[in-house]
C-alpha positions as CSV (number, residue, x, y, z in Angstrom):
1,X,-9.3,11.9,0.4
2,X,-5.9,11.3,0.7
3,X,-2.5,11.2,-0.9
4,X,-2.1,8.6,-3.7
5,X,0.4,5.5,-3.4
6,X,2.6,4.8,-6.4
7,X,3.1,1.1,-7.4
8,X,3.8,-0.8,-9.8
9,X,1.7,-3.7,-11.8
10,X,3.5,-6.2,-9.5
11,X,3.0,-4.7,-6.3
12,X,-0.3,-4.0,-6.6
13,X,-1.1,-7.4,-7.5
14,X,1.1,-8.3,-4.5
15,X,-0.9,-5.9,-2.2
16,X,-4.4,-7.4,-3.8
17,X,-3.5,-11.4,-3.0
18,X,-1.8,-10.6,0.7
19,X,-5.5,-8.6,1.4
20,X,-7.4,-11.4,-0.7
21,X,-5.0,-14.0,1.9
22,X,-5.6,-11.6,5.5
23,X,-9.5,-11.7,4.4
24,X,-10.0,-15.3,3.7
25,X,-7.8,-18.1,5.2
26,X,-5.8,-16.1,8.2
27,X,-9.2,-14.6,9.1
28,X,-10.7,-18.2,9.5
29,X,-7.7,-19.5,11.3
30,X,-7.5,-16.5,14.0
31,X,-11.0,-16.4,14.7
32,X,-10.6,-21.1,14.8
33,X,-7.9,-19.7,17.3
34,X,-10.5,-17.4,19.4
35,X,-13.2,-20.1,19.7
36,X,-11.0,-22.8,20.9
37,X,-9.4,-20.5,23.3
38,X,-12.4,-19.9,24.6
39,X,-13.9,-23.5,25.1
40,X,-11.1,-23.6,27.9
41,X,-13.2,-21.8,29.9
42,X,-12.1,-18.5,32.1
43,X,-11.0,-15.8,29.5
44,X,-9.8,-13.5,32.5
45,X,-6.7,-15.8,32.7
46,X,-6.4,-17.8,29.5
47,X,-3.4,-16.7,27.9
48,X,-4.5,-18.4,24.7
49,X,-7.4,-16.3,24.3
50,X,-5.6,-13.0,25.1
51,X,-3.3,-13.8,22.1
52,X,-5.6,-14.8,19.8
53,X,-7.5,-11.7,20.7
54,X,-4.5,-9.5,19.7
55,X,-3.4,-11.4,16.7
56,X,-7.0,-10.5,15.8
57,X,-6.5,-6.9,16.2
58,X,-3.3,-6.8,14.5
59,X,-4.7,-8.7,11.5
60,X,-7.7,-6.4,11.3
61,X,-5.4,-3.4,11.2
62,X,-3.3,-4.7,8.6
63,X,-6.4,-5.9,6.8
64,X,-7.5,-1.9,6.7
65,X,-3.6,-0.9,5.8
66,X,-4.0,-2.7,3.0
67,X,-7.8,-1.9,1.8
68,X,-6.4,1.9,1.8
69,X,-3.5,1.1,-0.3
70,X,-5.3,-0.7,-2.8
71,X,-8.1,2.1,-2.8
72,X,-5.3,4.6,-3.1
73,X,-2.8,3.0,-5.6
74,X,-2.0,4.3,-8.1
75,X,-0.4,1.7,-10.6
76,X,2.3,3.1,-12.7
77,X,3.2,1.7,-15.8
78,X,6.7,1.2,-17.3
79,X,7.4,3.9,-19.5
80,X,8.8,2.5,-23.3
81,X,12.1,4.6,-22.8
82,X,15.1,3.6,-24.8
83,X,17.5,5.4,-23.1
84,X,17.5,2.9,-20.1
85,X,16.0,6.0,-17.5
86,X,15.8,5.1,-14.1
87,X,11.9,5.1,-13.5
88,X,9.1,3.1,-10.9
89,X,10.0,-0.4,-11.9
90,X,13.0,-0.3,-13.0
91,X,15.6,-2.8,-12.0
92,X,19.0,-0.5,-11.9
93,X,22.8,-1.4,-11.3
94,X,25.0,0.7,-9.2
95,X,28.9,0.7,-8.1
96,X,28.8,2.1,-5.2
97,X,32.5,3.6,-5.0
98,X,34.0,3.3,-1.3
99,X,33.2,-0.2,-1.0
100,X,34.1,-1.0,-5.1
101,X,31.4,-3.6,-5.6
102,X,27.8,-3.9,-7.4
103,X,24.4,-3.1,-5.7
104,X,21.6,-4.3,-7.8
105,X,18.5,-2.5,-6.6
106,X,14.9,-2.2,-8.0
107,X,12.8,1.0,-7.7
108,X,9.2,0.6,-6.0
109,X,6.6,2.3,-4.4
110,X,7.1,3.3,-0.7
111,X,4.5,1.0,0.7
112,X,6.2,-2.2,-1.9
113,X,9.7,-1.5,-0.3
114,X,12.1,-4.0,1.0
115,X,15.5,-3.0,1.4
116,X,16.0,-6.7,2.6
117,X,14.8,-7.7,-0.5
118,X,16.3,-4.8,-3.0
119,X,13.2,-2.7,-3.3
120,X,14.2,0.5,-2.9
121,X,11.1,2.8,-2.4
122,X,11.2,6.2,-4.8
123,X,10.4,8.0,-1.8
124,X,14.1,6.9,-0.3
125,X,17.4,8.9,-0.2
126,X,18.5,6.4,-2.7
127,X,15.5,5.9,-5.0
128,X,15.2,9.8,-4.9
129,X,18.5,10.0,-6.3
130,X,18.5,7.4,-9.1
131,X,15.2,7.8,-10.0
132,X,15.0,9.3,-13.5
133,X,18.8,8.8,-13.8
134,X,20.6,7.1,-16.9
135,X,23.6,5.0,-17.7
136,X,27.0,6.1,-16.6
137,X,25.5,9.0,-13.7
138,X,27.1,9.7,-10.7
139,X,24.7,10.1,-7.7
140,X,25.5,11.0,-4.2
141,X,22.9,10.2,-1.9
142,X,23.1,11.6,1.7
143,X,21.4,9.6,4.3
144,X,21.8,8.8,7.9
145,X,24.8,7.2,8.3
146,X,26.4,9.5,6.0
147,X,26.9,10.3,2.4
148,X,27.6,7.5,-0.7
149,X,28.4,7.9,-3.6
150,X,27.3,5.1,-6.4
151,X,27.7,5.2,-10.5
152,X,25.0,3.7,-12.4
153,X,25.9,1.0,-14.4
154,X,22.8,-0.9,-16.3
155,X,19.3,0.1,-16.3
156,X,16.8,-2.6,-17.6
157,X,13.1,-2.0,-17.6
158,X,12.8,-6.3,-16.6
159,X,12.0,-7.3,-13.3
């Protein structure tokens, strides 16, 4: 079939509402959208109806991005560790060292990331290199705009 997606309890109750939300209500409202565009009369130049049209399609595409996911997800519990290990779920405190201040991060899985919103996916330079890390580890992590350098600070299995 395919490759499994790692998430956690939260993001794939995330994933299951946002599908439950595309399927129901935006569906209703796009396809609203489509019927009043077209009541206007010619569709060959009704720029209402065009959009409407391609909201549809993107909809519909994200509606079957998300049907895989959930049919591929696997949901990976938090392990009971009591040596605070960097794992899927984990909310983890770095220092990152040339810029001496805190980065708070949490470790997902690649399709819950949001940098913007510290989720860090596993599958990332960073998550790679913290995940299964502890307490007081150094990790460099080379990426694009070159390498960093952080030291772990806390490690707490709370969201």
């Amino acid at each position: 079939m395919g490759k499994e997606i790692q998430v956690t309890r939260e993001g794939y109750e995330k994933l299951k509402a946002e599908l439950e939300e595309l399927k129901g209500p935006v569906r209703m409202n796009i396809a609203e959208a489509i019927r009043e565009a077209k009541s206007h009369g010619d569709l060959r130049e009704n720029a209402a109806y065009h959009e409407a049209k391609l909201n549809q399609t993107r909809l519909e595409s994200r509606i079957a991005d998300l049907e895989r996911a959930v049919q591929m997800a696997k949901v990976v519990e938090r392990p009971d560790v009591h040596g605070e290990i960097a794992h899927l779920g984990s909310r983890v405190i770095l220092h990152d060292t040339e810029f001496d201040e805190e980065l708070s991060i949490k470790l997902v899985g690649s399709f819950e990331a949001d940098p913007a919103q510290d989720l860090i996916s596993i599958g990332s330079p960073l998550g790679e290199a913290v995940l299964g890390k502890t307490i007081g580890d150094v990790v460099q992590v080379e990426a694009p705009a070159g390498t960093s350098i952080y030291k772990i600070l806390r490690v707490s299995n709370e969201s």
